[in-house]
C-alpha positions in Angstrom: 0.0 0.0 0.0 1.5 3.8 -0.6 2.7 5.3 2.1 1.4 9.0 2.7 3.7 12.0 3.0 3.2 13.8 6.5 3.2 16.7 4.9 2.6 18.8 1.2 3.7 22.0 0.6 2.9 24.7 -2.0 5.6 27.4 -2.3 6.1 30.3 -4.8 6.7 34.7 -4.5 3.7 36.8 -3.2 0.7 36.9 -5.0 1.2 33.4 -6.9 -2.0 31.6 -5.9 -0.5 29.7 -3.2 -3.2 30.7 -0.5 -6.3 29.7 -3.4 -4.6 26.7 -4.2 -3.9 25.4 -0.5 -7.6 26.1 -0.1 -8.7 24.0 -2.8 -6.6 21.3 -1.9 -8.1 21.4 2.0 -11.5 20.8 0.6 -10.0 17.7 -1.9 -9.3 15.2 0.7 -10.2 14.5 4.3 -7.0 13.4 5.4 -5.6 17.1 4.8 -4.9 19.0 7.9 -4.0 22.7 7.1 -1.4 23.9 9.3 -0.7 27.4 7.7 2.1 29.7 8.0 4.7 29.0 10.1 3.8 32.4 12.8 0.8 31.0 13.9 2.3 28.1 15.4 5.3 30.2 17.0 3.4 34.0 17.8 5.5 34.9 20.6 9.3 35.5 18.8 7.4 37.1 15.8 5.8 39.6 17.7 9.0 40.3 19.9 11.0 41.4 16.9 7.9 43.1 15.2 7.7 45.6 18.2 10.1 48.1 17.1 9.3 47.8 13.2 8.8 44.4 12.0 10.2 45.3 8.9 13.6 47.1 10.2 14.2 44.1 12.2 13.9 41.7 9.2 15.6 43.7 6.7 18.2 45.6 8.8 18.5 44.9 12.6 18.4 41.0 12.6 21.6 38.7 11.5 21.1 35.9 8.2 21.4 33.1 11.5 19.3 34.7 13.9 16.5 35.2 10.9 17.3 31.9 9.6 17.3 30.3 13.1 13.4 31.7 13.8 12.0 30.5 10.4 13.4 26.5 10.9 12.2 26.9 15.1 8.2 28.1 13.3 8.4 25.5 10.9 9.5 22.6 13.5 6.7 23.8 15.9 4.2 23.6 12.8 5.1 20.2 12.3 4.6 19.4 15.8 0.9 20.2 15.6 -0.1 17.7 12.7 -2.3 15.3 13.6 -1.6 11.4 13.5 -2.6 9.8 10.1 -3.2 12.8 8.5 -0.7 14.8 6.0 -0.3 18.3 6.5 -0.7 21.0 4.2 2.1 23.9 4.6 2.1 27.3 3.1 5.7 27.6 2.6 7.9 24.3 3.3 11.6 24.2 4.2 12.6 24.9 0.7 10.5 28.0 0.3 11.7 29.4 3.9 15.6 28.8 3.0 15.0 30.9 0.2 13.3 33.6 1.9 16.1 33.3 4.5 18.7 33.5 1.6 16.6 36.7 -0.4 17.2 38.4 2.7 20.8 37.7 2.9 21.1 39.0 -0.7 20.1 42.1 0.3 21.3 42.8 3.6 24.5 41.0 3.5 25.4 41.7 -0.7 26.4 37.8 -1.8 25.2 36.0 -4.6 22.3 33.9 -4.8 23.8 30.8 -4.8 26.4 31.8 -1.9 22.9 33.2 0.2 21.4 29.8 -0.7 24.9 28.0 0.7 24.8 30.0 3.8 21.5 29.4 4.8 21.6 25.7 4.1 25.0 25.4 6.0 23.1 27.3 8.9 20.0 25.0 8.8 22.9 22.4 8.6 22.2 18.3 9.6 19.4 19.2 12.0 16.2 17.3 11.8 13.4 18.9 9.5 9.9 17.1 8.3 10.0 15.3 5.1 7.4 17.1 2.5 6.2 16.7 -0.8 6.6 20.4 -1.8 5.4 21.7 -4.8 6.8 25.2 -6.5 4.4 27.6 -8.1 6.1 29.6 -10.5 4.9 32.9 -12.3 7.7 32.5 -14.9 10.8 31.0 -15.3 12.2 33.7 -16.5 13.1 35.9 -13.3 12.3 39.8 -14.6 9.0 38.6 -15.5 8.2 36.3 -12.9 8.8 39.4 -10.9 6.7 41.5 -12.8 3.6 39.3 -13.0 3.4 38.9 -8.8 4.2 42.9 -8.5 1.7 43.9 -11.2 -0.7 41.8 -8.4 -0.2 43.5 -5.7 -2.2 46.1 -6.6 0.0 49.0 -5.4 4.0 49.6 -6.0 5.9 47.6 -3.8 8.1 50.5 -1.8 11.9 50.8 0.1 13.7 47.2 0.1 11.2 45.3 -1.1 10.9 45.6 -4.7 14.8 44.3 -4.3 13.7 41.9 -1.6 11.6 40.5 -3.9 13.8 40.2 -7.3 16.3 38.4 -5.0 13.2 35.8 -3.6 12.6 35.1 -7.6 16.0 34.8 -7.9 16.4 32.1 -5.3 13.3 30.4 -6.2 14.6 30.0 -10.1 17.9 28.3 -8.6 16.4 26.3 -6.2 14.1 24.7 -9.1 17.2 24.4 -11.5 19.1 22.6 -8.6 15.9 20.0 -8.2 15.2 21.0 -4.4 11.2 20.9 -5.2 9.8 17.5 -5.6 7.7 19.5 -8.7 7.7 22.7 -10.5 4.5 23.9 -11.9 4.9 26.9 -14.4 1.8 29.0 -14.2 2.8 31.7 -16.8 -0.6 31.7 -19.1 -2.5 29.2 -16.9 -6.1 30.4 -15.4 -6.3 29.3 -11.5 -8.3 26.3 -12.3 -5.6 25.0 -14.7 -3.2 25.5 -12.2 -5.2 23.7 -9.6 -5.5 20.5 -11.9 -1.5 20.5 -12.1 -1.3 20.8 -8.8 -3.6 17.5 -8.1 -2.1 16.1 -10.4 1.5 16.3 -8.4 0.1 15.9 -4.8 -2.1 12.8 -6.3 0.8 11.0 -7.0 2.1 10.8 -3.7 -0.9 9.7 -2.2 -3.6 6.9 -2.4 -5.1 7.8 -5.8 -8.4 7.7 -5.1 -8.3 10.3 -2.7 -8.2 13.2 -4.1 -11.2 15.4 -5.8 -10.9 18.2 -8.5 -12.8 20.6 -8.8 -16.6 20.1 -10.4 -18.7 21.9 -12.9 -18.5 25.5 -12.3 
C-alpha cells in the first residue's frame, strides 16, 4: 500500500495563488490538515522582533542566523501540531523558507544567490526537518517577468527594500528549481487558476492513495 507523506507544501513569491490553491486542496481530501504559515504556530518571537518595526528588524537589525534560526524553530513547531494519520498541508515548506532566509541575505548581506542559498543551508545544517512533498508555483521561469507578473498583483507599488527583496526571492526560487530542491515545479505563466489547480492535483495525487483526491466540479 503507498505510504502517505506527512506533509505537502505549496511554495512560490507573493501573490502566486499559493493561499487559493492550498484552499482547494483542503476541501479535496479529508485526510488534509491545514497547518498554515509557520507564525501561527510560534506568535511569541514574531511579535517580539515586530515591536520596534517588524520590517527594520527583518531587513536591517536582525543577522542571516538569527532570521534563519526563527523561520526553521516556526516551521519545526508547525510540524509538531499535525495530527496522527493525516498529512499536512504547509504554506511555505523548508525549501521555500531557506530561500526567503537567503533573499534576505542577498540584500542585507550583498552575496550571490547561490552563496545566500549556501549560507542558509550550511546554517539550517544536519538538524532534523519534516519530510514534504513540496510543490513550486512559478509565475515565470524567466526571473524579470516572474517578478513583474506577482508585483503587477499587488495592486499598489511595492516600496523601500522590497521591490529588491523581492527580485532576489525570484532569484532564489529559479535556482532552487534548476538545482531540483522541489519535488515538482508547476509553471503557471498563461495558466487560469483552475488550470493550475488541476497540475497541482495532479502532483500531490501521486504521492498519495489515488483515489483520494477530488478536483474541482462543474462551475
Amino acid at each position: 500500500m503507498q505510504s502517505v507523506p506527512n506533509f505537502v507544501s505549496l511554495n512560490g513569491p507573493d501573490n502566486v495563488g499559493k493561499t487559493t490553491q492550498l484552499r482547494q486542496l483542503a476541501e479535496s481530501w479529508s485526510g488534509f490538515q491545514p497547518l498554515g504559515a509557520i507564525h501561527e504556530h510560534d506568535p511569541g518571537p514574531w511579535a517580539r522582533v515586530a515591536a520596534n518595526g517588524y520590517a527594520t528588524w527583518w531587513f536591517e537589525t536582525s543577522t542571516t542566523l538569527e532570521l534563519t534560526t526563527m523561520l526553521l524553530a516556526g516551521h519545526a513547531k508547525r510540524a509538531a501540531a499535525r495530527q496522527t494519520g493525516r498529512t499536512g498541508l504547509l504554506d511555505r515548506g523548508l525549501p521555500m523558507l531557506l530561500a526567503v532566509a537567503a533573499a534576505t541575505c542577498v540584500v542585507k548581506d550583498r552575496l550571490a544567490v547561490q552563496e545566500a542559498l549556501d549560507a542558509v543551508a550550511g546554517i539550517a545544517g544536519a538538524r532534523p526537518t519534516p519530510a514534504e512533498t513540496s510543490v513550486l508555483l512559478l509565475p515565470s521561469r524567466d526571473p524579470d517577468r516572474s517578478y513583474a507578473i506577482t508585483s503587477a498583483r499587488e495592486g499598489r507599488p511595492w516600496t523601500g527594500i522590497y521591490p529588491e527583496y523581492q527580485r532576489a526571492l525570484h532569484a532564489a526560487l529559479l535556482r532552487q528549481a534548476d538545482n531540483d530542491v522541489y519535488t515538482t515545479v508547476v509553471d503557471c505563466q498563461d495558466r487560469s487558476t483552475d488550470d493550475v489547480y488541476t497540475a497541482v492535483l495532479g502532483c500531490v495525487s501521486a504521492h498519495l492513495p489515488v483515489t483520494s483526491l477530488k478536483g474541482r466540479g462543474p462551475r
